[in-house]
Structure formats: structure tokens, C-alpha cells
C-alpha positions in Angstrom: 116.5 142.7 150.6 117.6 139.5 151.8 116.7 138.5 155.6 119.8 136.6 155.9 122.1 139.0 155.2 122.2 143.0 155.6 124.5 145.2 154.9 126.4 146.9 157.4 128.4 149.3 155.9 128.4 151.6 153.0 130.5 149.7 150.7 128.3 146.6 151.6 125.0 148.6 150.7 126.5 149.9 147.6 126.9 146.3 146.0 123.6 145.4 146.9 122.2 148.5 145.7 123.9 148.0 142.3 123.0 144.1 142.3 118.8 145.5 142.8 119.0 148.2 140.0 120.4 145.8 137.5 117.3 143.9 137.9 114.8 146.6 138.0 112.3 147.8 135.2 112.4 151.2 134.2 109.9 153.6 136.1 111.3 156.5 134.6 108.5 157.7 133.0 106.1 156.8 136.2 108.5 159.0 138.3 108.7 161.6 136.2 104.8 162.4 136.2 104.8 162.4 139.5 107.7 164.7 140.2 105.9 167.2 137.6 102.8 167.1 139.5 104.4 167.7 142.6 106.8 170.1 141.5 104.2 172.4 140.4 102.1 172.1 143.1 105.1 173.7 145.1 105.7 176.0 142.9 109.0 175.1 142.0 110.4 177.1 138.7 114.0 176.4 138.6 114.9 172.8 139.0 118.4 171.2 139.8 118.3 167.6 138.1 120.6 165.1 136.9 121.7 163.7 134.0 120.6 160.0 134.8 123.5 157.2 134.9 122.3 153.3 133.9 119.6 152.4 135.9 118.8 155.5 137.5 115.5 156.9 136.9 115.7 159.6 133.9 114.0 162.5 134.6 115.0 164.6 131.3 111.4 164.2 130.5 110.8 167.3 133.2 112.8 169.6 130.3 109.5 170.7 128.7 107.9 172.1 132.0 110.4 173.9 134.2 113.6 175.4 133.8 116.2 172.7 134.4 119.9 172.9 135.5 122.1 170.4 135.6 125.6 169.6 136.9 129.4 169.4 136.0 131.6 167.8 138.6 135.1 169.6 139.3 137.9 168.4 141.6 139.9 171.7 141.8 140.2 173.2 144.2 138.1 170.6 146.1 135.8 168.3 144.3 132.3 170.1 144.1 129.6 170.9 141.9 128.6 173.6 139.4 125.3 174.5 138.2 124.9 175.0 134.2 121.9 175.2 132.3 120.3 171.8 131.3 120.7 172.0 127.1 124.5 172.7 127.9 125.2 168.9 128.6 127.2 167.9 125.8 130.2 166.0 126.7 130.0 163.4 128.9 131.8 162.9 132.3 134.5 160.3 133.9 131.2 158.9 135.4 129.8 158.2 132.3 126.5 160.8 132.4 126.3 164.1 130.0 127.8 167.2 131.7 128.3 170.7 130.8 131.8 171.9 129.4 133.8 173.4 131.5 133.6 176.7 130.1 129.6 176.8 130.1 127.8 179.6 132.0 127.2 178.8 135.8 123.6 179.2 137.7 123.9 179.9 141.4 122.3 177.5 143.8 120.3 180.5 145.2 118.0 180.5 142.1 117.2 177.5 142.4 113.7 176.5 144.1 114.3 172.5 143.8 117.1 169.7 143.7 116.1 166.2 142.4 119.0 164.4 144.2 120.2 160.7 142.2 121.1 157.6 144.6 121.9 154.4 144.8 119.6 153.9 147.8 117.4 156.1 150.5 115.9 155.3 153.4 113.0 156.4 154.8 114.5 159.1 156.6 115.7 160.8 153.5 119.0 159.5 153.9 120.9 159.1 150.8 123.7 156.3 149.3 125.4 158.3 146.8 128.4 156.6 145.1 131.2 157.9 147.6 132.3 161.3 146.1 130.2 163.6 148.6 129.0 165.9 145.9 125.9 167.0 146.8 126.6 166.5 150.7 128.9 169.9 149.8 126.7 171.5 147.9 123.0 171.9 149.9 124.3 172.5 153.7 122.5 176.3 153.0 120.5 175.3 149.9 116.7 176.3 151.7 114.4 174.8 148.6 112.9 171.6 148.1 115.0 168.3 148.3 113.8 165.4 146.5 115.4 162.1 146.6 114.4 160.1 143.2 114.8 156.4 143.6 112.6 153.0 142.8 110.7 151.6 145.3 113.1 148.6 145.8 115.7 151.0 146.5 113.7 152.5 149.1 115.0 150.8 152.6 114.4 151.1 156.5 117.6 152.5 157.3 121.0 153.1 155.8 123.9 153.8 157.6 124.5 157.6 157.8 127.6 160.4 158.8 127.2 163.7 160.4 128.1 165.5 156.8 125.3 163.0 154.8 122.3 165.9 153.7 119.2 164.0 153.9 116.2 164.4 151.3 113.8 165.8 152.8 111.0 164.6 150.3 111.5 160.9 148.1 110.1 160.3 144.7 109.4 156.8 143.9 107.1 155.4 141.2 104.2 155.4 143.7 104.3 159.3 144.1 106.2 161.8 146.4 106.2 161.6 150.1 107.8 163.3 152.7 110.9 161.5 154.6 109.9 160.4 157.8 111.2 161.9 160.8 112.0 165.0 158.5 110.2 168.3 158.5 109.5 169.2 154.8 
């Protein structure tokens, strides 16, 4: 990040975290062993992923070891998310990542022992830039399991700018391993 100029506000943050990814190599695979390693270390069985848009960090690689789910967007009611299983991703979304039909069988968030939460930056704090729908800030206010932010290193920042609804990660993934947030209790 630039000294001479920081970002002050989310839309601000969002072009310069779009301007870094472009440029970054991809530590997919880097990531993805360490998430594996840590996953089952925890534990975790059931695992809420994400179908990875440009640049983020694919972890479809985590298929062969744990029972993933993965998301379908809806607006109606209220925008929000449902769960579907992870081999029922076969049309692809307004946002440009593979998604469950709408008709596929729902998982409920209950079974699941661990999200792996997309951004387009955290912070140290676990504090996520998503892209500005609010998604997953609706869906984990109860959800007790393991949060995991996945993000590159240069993504990684002191602070971001954060709103009483934001749902911090409590645990980051970056190609140098998993840590926990600071300030955070895991």
C-alpha cells in the first residue's frame, strides 16, 4: 500500500484492493495446503467454501478431503445466501462464479463446522472487504464454527474501515499459514 495515499472509505479500499489482486501471483495452491492442514487439525468435516471469482484464491482443491458446500446467492425476499452441496455448482452466477441451481437441495448452516469466507481485503482484526452486497454479514451472526478469512498476503492490511453489522473472521489464511485475528478470540 502506498504511504502517500490511504484509503478512507470502503469504496476507496475496494479499487485499491482490485488494482493489488490484478497484480498478484496465484497462491492458490499454497493456501489451500494450509487450510487442509488446519482444517483437520480442528476437526472440521463439513466445510462452507466458495466458488473462487478472478483473482481470488481457489480452494476447490479442498473437494477431495472434506465435505464441501458451497453457495447460491438469492435476492427474494431479501438478498441472502443458501447452502448446497459443492458438485451442485453448475450454472454460473450474475457475479460471474459457479453456483448451485435454484432448485438444488439446501444444507443448513447448523451442519456446518467451518466457513472459508472470500474478500477483497482483511485486516488484522479479521475484518473483512467483501464486494458490498452483505452476504455473509447476514448469514454467520449465530453461525458458532470456525471462520476463516482466505486472502494473499498483500491483501492483508492494518485496518479497514468497519460497521457494527460487518462479521469479522476470526482466523485468516494467507499463503504463509493460518493465524488467528488479532484482537479476536478464536
Amino acid at each position: 500500500m502506498s504511504a502517500s495515499v490511504v484509503p478512507i472509505t470502503k469504496a476507496e479500499w475496494r479499487a485499491w484492493a482490485r488494482q493489488v489482486r490484478a497484480a498478484q501471483p496465484d497462491v492458490s495452491a499454497t493456501i489451500t495446503g494450509h487450510l487442509r492442514t488446519f482444517l483437520h487439525a480442528h476437526g472440521a468435516r463439513r466445510v462452507l467454501a466458495y466458488r473462487a471469482l478472478s483473482g481470488e484464491p481457489d480452494v476447490a482443491g479442498l473437494a477431495d478431503d472434506f465435505d464441501l458446500l458451497t453457495t447460491r446467492a438469492r435476492f427474494r425476499p431479501q438478498p441472502h445466501l443458501t447452502l448446497h452441496p459443492w458438485d451442485t455448482a453448475t450454472e454460473l452466477s450474475r457475479f460471474g462464479a459457479w453456483q448451485p441451481p435454484a432448485d438444488a437441495p439446501q444444507v443448513p448452516l447448523a451442519s456446518v463446522d467451518a466457513v472459508l469466507l472470500p474478500a477483497l481485503a482483511y485486516d488484522r482484526r479479521g475484518v473483512r472487504l467483501g464486494y458490498g452486497g452483505g452476504f455473509y454479514d447476514r448469514l454467520l451472526p449465530n453461525f458458532a464454527g470456525l471462520k476463516v478469512g482466505v486472502i494473499p498476503t498483500a491483501l492483508l492490511v492494518p485496518t479497514l474501515p468497519a460497521e457494527p453489522h460487518d462479521r469479522p473472521a476470526t482466523w485468516l489464511a494467507t499463503e504463509h499459514g493460518v493465524q488467528a485475528a488479532q484482537g479476536l478470540s478464536p
